[in-house]
C-alpha positions in Angstrom: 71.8 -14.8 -78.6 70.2 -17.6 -76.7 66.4 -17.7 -76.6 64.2 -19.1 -73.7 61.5 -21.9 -74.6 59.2 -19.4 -73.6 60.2 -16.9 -76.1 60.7 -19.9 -78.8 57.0 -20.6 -77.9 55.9 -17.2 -78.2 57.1 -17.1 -81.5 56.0 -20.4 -82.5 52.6 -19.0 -81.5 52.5 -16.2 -83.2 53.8 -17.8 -86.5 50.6 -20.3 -86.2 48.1 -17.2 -85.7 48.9 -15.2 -88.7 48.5 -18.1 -91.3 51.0 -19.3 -94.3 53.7 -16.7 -95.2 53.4 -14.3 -98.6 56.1 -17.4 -100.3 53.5 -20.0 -99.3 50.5 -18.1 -100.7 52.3 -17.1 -103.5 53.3 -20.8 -104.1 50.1 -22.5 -103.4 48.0 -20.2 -106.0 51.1 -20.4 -108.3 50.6 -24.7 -108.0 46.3 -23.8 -108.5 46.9 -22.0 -111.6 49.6 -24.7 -113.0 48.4 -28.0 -111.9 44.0 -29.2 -112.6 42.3 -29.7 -109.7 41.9 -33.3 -109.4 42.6 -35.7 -112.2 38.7 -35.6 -113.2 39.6 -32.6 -114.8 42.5 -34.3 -117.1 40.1 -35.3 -120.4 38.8 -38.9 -121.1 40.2 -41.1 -124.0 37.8 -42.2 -126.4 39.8 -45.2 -127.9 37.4 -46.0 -130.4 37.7 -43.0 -131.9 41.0 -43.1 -131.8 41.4 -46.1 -133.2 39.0 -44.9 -135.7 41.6 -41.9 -136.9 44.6 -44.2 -137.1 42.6 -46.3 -139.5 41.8 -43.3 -141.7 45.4 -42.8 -141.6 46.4 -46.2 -142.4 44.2 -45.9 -145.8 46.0 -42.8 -147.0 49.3 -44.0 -146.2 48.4 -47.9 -147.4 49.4 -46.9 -151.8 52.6 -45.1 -150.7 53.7 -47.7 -148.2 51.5 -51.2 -147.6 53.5 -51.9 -145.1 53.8 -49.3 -142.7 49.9 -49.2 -143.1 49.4 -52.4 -142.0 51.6 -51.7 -139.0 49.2 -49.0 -138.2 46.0 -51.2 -139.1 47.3 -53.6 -136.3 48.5 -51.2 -133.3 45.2 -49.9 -134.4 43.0 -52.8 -133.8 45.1 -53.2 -130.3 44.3 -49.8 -129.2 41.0 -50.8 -130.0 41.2 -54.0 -128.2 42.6 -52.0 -124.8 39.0 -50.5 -124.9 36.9 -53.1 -124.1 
């Protein structure tokens, strides 16, 4: 069956009157309920505090293994470091 550009516009028309379909209502509130709103929404790092808790780590771990703990004393202090 061959349509006429009339018809074709006709039901062009019509498709832009009646809004989105079900699928793209469905799909839009489906991405509104999975995705935030705007990255404001995504939570701030506090790297000081951060680096603060790696410290604390870095002293419990620092008998069993010094070395490890220093590792973690230093990515600390450049975590710290990224801050500023």
């Amino acid at each position: 069956m061959i349509y006429s550009d009339t018809a074709t516009e006709r039901l062009a028309d019509i498709a832009r009157r009646s809004g989105p379909s079900p699928i793209g209502r469905w799909a839009k509130a489906a991405w509104q309920q999975l995705a935030p709103a705007s990255a404001k929404a995504l939570p701030t790092r506090d790297r000081v505090r951060e680096a603060a808790e790696l410290r604390v780590w870095a002293t419990y771990v620092e008998r069993a293994n010094p070395s490890f703990a220093d590792d973690l004393f230093a990515a600390a202090d450049r975590h710290e470091a990224i801050a500023a």
